[in-house]
C-alpha positions in Angstrom: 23.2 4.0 -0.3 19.9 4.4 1.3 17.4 2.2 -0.1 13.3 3.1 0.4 10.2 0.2 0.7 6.8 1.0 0.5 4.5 -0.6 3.1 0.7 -1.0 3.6 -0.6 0.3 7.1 -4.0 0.3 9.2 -4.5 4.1 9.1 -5.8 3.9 12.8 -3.4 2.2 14.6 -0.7 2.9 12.5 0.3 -1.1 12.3 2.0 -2.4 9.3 0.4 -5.1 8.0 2.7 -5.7 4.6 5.7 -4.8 3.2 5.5 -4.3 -0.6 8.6 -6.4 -2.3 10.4 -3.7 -4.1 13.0 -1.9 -2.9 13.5 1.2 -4.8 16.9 4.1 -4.8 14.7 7.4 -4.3 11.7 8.6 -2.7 10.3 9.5 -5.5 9.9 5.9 -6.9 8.8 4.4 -3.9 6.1 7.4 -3.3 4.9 7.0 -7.0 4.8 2.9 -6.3 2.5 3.9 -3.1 -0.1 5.9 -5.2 0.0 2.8 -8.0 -0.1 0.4 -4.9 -3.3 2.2 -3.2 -5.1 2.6 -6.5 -4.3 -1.4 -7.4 -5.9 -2.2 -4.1 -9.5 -0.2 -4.6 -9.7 -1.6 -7.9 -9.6 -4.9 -6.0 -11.3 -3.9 -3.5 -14.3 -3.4 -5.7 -14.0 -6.3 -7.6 -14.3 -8.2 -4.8 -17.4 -6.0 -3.5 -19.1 -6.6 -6.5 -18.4 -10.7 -6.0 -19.6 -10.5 -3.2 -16.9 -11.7 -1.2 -15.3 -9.6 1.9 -12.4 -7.4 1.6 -10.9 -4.6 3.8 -12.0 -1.2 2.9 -9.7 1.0 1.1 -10.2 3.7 3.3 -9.2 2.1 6.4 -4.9 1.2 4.8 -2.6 3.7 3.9 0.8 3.2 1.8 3.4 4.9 3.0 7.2 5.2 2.1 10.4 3.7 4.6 13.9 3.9 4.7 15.0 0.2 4.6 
């Protein structure tokens, strides 16, 4: 049975640079953990604006969805 992982990617070069830790049975759960995943990470990524520390901006990763 095909099994689908969602993983965090630099939008320019296309490198992944995590693997989520679920696995999930359909696309359609992994692509609705990607749009929970990206919105999780620019809520962080404006709390950590707003304390001043750095963070990687939202706009430069991408989630997408993988056949494991």
């Amino acid at each position: 049975m095909t099994k689908y992982i969602v993983q965090m990617i630099d939008i320019y070069s296309g490198e992944i640079l995590e693997d989520m830790d679920e696995e999930f049975d359909t696309y359609e759960e992994a692509d609705e953990h990607s749009l929970e995943c990206s919105s999780n990470f620019s809520a962080g990524a404006k709390v950590l604006e707003l304390a001043g520390r750095p963070f990687c901006n939202p706009s430069d990763v991408g989630f997408i969805v993988t056949e494991k």
